[in-house]
C-alpha positions as CSV (number, residue, x, y, z in Angstrom):
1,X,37.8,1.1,83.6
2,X,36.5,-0.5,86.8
3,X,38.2,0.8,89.6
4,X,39.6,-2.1,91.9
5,X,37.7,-3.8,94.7
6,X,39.1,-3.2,97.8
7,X,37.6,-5.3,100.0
8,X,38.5,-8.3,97.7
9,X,42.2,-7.1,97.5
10,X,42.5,-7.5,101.0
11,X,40.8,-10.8,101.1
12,X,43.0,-11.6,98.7
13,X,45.8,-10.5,100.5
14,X,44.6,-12.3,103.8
15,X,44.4,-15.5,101.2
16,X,48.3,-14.9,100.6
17,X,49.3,-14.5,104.1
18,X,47.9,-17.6,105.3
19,X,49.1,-20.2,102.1
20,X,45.6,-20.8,100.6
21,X,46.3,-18.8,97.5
22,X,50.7,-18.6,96.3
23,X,51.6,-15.9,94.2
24,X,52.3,-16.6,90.3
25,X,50.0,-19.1,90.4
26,X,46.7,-19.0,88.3
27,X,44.6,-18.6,91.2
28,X,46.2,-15.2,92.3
29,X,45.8,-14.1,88.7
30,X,42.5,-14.6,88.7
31,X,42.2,-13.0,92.1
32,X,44.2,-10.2,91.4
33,X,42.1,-9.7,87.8
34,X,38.7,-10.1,89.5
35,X,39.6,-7.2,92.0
36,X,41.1,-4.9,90.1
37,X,38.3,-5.5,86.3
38,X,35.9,-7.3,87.8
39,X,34.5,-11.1,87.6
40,X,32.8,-10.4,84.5
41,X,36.5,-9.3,82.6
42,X,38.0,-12.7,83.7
43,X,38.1,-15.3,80.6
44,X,35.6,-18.9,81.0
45,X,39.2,-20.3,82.2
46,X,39.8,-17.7,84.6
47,X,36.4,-17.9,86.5
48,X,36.6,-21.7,86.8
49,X,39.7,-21.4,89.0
50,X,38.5,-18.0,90.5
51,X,35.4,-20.6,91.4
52,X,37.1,-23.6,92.3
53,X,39.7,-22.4,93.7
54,X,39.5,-18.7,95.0
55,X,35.9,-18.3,96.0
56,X,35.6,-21.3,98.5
57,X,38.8,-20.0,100.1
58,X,37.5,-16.4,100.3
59,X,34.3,-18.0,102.0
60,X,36.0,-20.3,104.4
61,X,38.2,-16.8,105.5
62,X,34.5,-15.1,106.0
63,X,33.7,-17.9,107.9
64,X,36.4,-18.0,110.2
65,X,36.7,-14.2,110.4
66,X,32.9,-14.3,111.5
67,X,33.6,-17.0,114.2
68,X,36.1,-14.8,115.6
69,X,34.5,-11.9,115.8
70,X,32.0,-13.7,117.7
């Protein structure tokens, strides 16, 4: 058992808050898999939307939390 990620839970959550990411949808389940088993339990379809979709909106947030705190 891989205990969850954290930090990626609350990206996650930040991803929900601000409409990049709607719950139910594929995205959020691979989100929400990839945080609490980790990327490498996600199926091949899985980590192509986690990539498409969920990691360029995780690194736009890091961008724009990093431009902020600047």
């Amino acid at each position: 058992m891989v205990l969850a990620d954290h930090d990626l839970l609350w990206a996650i959550e930040r991803l929900l808050e601000d409409g990049e990411v709607e719950s139910g949808t594929p995205a959020y389940g691979a989100a929400w898999k990839a945080a609490h088993e980790g990327y490498a339990a996600l199926t091949s379809s899985e980590r192509a939307i986690f990539d498409r979709v969920v990691s360029p909106a995780l690194l736009r947030r890091a961008a724009v939390d990093l431009g902020q705190a600047a």
